[in-house]
matplotlib code that plots the C-alpha trace (Angstrom):
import matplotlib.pyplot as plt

x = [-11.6, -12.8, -9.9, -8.9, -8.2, -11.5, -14.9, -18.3, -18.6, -15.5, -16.6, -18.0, -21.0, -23.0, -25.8, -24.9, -26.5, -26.1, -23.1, -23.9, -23.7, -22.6, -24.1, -22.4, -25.6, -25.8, -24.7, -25.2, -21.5, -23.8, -24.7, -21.3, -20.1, -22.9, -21.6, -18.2, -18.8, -21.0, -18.2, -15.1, -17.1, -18.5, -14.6, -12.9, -15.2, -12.5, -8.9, -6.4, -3.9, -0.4, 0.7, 2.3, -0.1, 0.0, -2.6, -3.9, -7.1, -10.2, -13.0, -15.4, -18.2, -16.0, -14.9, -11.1, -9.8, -5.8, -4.2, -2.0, 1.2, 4.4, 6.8, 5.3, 1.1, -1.1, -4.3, -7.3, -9.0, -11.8, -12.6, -16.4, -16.8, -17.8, -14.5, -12.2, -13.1, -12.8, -9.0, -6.3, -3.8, -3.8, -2.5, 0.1, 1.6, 4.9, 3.2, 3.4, 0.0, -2.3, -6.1, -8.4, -12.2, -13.6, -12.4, -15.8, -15.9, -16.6, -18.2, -18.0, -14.3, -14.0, -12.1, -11.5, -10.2, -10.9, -13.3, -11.5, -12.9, -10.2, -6.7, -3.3, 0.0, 2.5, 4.1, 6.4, 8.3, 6.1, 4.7, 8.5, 8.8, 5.4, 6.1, 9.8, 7.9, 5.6, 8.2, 10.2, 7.3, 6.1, 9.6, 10.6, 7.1, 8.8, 6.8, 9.3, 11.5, 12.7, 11.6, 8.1, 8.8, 6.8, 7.6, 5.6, 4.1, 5.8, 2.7, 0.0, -3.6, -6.0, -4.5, -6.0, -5.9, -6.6, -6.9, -8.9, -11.2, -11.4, -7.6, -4.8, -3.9, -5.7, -5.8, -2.1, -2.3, -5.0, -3.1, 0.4, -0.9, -2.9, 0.4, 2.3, 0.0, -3.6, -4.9, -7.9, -8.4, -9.8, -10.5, -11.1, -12.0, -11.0, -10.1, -6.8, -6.5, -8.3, -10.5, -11.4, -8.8, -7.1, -9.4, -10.9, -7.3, -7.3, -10.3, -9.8, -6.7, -8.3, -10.9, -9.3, -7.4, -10.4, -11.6, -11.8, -10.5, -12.7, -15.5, -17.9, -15.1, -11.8, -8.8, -6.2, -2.9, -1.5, -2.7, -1.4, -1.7, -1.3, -1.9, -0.1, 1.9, 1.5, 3.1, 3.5, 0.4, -1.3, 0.3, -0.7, -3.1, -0.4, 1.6, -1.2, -0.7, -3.7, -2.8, 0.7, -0.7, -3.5, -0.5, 1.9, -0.7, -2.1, -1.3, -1.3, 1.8, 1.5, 3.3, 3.0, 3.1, 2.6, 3.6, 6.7, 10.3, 11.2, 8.3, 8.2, 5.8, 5.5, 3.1, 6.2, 8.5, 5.8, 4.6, 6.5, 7.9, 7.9, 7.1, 9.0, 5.4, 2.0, 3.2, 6.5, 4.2, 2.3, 5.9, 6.6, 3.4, 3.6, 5.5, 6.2, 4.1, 5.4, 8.9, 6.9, 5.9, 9.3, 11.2, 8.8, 9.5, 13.3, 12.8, 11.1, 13.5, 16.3, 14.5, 13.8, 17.5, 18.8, 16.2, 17.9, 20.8, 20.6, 18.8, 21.7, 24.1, 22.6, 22.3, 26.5, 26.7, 24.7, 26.6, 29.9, 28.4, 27.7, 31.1, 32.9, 30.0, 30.9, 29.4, 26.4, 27.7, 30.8, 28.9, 26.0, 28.5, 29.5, 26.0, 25.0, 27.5, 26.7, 23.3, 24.2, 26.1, 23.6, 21.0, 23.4, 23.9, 20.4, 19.8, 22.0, 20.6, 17.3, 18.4, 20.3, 17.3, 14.3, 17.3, 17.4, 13.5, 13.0, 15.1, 13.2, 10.1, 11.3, 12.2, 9.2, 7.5, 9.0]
y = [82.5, 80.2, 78.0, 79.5, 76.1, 74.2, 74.9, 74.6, 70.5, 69.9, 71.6, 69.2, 69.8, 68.6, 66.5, 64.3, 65.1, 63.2, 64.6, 66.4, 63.7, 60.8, 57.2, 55.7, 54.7, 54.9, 51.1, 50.3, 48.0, 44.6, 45.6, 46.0, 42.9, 40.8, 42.2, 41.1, 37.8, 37.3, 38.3, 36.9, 33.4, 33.9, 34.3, 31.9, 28.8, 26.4, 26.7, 24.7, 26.5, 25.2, 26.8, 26.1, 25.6, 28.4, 29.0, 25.9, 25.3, 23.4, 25.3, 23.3, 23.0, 20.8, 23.6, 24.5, 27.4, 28.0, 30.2, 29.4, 31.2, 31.2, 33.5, 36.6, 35.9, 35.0, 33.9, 32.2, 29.3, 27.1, 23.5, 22.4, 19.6, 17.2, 18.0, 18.1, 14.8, 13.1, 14.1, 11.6, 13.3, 15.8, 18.8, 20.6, 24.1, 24.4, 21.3, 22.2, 21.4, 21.3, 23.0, 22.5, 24.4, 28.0, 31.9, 32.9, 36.5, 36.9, 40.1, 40.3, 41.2, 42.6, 39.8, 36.8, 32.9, 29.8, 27.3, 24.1, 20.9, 18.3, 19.4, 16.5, 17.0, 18.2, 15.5, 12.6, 15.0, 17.0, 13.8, 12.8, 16.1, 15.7, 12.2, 13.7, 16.5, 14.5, 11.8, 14.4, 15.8, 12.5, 11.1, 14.4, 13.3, 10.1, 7.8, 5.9, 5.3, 1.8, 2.3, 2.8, -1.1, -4.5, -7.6, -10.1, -12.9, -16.5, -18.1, -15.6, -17.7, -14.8, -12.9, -9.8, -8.4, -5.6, -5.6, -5.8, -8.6, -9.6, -9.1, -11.7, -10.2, -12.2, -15.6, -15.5, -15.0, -17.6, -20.0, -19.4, -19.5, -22.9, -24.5, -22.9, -23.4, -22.8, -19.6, -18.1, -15.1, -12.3, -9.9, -6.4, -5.5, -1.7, -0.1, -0.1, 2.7, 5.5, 8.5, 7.3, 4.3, 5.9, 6.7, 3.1, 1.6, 3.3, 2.8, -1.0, -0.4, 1.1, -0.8, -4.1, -2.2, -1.1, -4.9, -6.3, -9.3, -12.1, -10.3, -12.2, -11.2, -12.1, -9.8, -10.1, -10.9, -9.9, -6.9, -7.5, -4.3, -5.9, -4.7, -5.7, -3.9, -0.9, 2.7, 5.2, 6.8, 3.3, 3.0, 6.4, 5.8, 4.1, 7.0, 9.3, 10.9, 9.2, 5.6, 6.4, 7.1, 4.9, 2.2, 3.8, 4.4, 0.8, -1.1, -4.6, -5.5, -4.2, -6.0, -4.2, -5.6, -2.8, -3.6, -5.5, -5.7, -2.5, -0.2, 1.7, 3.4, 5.4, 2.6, 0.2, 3.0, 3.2, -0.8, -2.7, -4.9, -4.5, -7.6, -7.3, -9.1, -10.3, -14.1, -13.0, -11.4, -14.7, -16.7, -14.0, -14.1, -17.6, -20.7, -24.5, -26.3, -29.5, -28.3, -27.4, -30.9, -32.4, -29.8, -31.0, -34.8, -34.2, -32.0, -35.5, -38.1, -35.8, -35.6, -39.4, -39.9, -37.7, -39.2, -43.2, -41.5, -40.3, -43.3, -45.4, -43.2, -43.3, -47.5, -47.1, -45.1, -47.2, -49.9, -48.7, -47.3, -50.9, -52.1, -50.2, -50.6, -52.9, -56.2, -56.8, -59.5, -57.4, -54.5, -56.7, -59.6, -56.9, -56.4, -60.0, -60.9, -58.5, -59.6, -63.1, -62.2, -59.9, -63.1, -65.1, -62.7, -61.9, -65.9, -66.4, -62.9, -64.0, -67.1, -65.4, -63.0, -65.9, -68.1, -65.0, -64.7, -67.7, -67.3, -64.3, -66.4, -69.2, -66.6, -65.2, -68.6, -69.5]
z = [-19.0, -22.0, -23.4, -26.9, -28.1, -27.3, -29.5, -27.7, -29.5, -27.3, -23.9, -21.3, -20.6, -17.2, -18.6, -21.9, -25.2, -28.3, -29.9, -33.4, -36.5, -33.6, -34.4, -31.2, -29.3, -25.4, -23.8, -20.6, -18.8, -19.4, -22.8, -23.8, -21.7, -23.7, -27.2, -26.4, -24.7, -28.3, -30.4, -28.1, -28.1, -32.0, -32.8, -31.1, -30.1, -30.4, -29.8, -28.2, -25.6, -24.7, -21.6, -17.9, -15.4, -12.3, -9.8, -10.0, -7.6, -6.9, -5.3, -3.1, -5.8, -7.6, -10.1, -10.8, -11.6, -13.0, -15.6, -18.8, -19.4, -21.8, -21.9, -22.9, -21.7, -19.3, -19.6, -17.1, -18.0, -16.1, -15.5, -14.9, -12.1, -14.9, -17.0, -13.9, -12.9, -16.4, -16.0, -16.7, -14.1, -11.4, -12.5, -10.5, -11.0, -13.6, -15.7, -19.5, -21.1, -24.0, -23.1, -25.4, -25.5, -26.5, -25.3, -23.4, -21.0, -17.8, -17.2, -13.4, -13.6, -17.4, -18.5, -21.0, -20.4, -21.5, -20.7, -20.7, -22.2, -22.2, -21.1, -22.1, -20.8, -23.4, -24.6, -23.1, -21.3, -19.4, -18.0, -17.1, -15.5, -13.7, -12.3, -10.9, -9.4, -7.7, -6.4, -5.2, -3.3, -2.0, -0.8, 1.0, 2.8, 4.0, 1.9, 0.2, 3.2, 3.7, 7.6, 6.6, 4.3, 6.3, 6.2, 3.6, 6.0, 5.1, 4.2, 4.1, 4.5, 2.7, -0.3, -1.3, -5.4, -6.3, -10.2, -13.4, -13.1, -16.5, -17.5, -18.1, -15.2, -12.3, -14.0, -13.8, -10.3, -9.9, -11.4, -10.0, -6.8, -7.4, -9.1, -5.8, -2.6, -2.6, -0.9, -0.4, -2.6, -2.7, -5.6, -5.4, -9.4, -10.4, -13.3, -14.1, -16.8, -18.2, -15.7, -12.4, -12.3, -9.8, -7.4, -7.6, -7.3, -3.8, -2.3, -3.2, -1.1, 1.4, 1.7, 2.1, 5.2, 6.6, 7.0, 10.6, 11.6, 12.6, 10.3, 7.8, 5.2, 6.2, 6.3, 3.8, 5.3, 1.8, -1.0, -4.1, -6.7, -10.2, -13.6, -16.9, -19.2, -21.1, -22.2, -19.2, -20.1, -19.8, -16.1, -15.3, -13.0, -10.0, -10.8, -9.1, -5.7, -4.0, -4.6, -3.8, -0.2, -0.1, -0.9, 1.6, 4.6, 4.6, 7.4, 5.4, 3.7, -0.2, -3.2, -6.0, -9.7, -11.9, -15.8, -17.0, -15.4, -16.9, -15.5, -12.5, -10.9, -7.7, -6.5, -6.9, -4.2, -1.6, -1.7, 0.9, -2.0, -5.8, -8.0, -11.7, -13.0, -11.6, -11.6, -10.1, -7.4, -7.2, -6.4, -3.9, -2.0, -1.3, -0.6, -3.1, -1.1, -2.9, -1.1, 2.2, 2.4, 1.5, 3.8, 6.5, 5.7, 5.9, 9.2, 10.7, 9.5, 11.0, 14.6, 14.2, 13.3, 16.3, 18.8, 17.8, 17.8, 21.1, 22.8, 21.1, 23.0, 25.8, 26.2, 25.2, 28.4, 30.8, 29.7, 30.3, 33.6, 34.4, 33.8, 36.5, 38.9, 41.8, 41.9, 44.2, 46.0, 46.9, 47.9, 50.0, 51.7, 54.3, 55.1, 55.1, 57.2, 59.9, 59.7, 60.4, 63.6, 64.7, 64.0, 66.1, 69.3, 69.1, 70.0, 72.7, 74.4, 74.5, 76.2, 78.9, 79.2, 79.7, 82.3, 84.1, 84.4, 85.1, 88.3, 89.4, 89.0, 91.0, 94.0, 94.0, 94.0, 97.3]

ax = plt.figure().add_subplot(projection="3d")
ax.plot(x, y, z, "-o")
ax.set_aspect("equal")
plt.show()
């Protein structure tokens, strides 16, 4: 039975017909996915997004993928290889940020997000919570224990830097450890701020502990990680999780001289010693050799002092030996004397010995 309440426009019909006075063309799904991606991106081609980072993940191309969400919305967004890698931080899930680049679609799964261009932390205090996030992460790993700490060799005959190389930086350090005691250097020059400092800073690390000894390039006995002052975004880069292990894991012992007295970085927890400055890591590494030489002086006059001294001591005690010894003739007359009587019997024995032969001789004569 036909419903009352439907006309013959309304009925559904099994093969679609243009509906009378309709102007909605037939689309086909990639039709209409190309109109919105056109309008969605014609709309919005620049915008800038601040959101909490979830999800976050880099795929194997090099690509990562996260989403952005407040309170109320969530929404994906993309990183291309090139823009992931010209990050100044590694972003970690619950870090507040700022993405900037265009709303595009993405047809395969009938949704929107946002190709990311350039994405900045939110502000002082997101970066204060990302650095307590991460040291809380890395020293639940063990990598600020004070077991894990080495000890700084006493006079350390190669130094290795790693550092700017055209800084203030590493003529300090030069010229510290000239006024100090001379040591053979060597520099390992990085980048110390901006994308890509960090990774540089530790393979540098890395690569002096990958040095053999008794190899055409000697091995440091010492790694200084120096860099000057600056604002916490400047010193960034030692903040990063990969020099913090690259700093922990090496097997040389690590002073690290990141910025003025009053910065810290995580570099500075997982070194083996932190430096308040680069020339105070200069006076650390090494010895005065002006008080070496004068300590070594005093050391020798003291041995030659307690050497007379003890000879001295010695000829006092002989001496006094000497005293209570008996005299020699009272300890030889004894002997002399017996000697003399034995001399004396020993005559008159041989007498009575050749009388008494003589007498056998003359009774055998006759």
């Amino acid at each position: 039975m036909a419903d009352p309440f439907l006309d013959d426009a309304d009925t559904a019909r099994l093969v679609a017909e243009p509906a009378p006075g309709s102007n909605a063309p037939d689309m086909s799904v990639s039709e209409l996915s190309a109109r919105l991606k056109r309008t969605v991106e014609g709309a919005f081609g620049h915008v800038r997004i601040r959101g909490e980072i979830s999800g976050w993940k880099r795929a194997a191309s090099g690509h990562c993928y996260l989403a952005l969400k407040d309170d109320g919305a969530v929404i994906d967004g993309i990183l291309w290889r090139g823009a992931a890698s010209a990050l100044p931080f590694q972003p970690t899930d619950g870090v507040e940020v700022i993405a900037t680049g265009k709303l595009t679609t993405y047809p395969g799964r009938s949704k929107y997000q946002i190709v990311i261009e350039r994405m900045e932390l939110a502000g002082e205090g997101a970066l204060m919570a990302l650095l307590e996030r991460l040291k809380a992460k890395l020293g639940g790993e063990g990598l600020f224990d004070p077991a894990r700490k080495q000890r700084l060799p006493f006079m350390p005959k190669v130094i290795g830097v790693v550092t700017s190389p055209t800084g203030a930086v590493i003529r300090d350090i030069l010229h510290r450890l000239e006024d100090r005691c001379p040591t053979h250097v060597l520099v390992w020059p990085v980048k110390v701020q901006g994308p890509g400092s960090a990774e540089e800073v530790a393979a540098a690390v890395r690569g002096f502990d990958a040095i053999l000894p008794g190899g055409p390039v000697p091995r440091p006995d010492l790694v200084i990680v120096a860099r000057g002052g600056g604002s916490i975004e400047d010193l960034w880069a030692f903040n990063e999780e990969v020099v913090v292990r690259a700093v922990a894991g090496c097997s040389i012992p690590i002073i690290s001289a990141v910025g003025h007295e009053t910065d810290t970085s995580l570099c500075d927890h997982a070194a083996d010693l932190r430096a308040p400055t680069p020339t105070a890591a200069a006076e650390i590494a090494v010895p005065v050799k002006a008080d070496l030489e004068h300590t070594l002086s005093s050391h020798g006059l003291r041995m030659l002092r307690c050497a007379r001294r003890y000879h001295e001591r010695g000829g006092e005690k002989l001496t006094a030996l000497v005293r209570v010894l008996p005299k020699r003739d009272a300890i030889l007359g004894p002997q002399r004397q017996r000697l003399d009587d034995l001399a004396g019997r020993l005559g008159l024995t041989l007498e009575r010995r050749l009388g008494a032969g003589r007498r056998e001789l003359d009774r055998s004569a006759g």
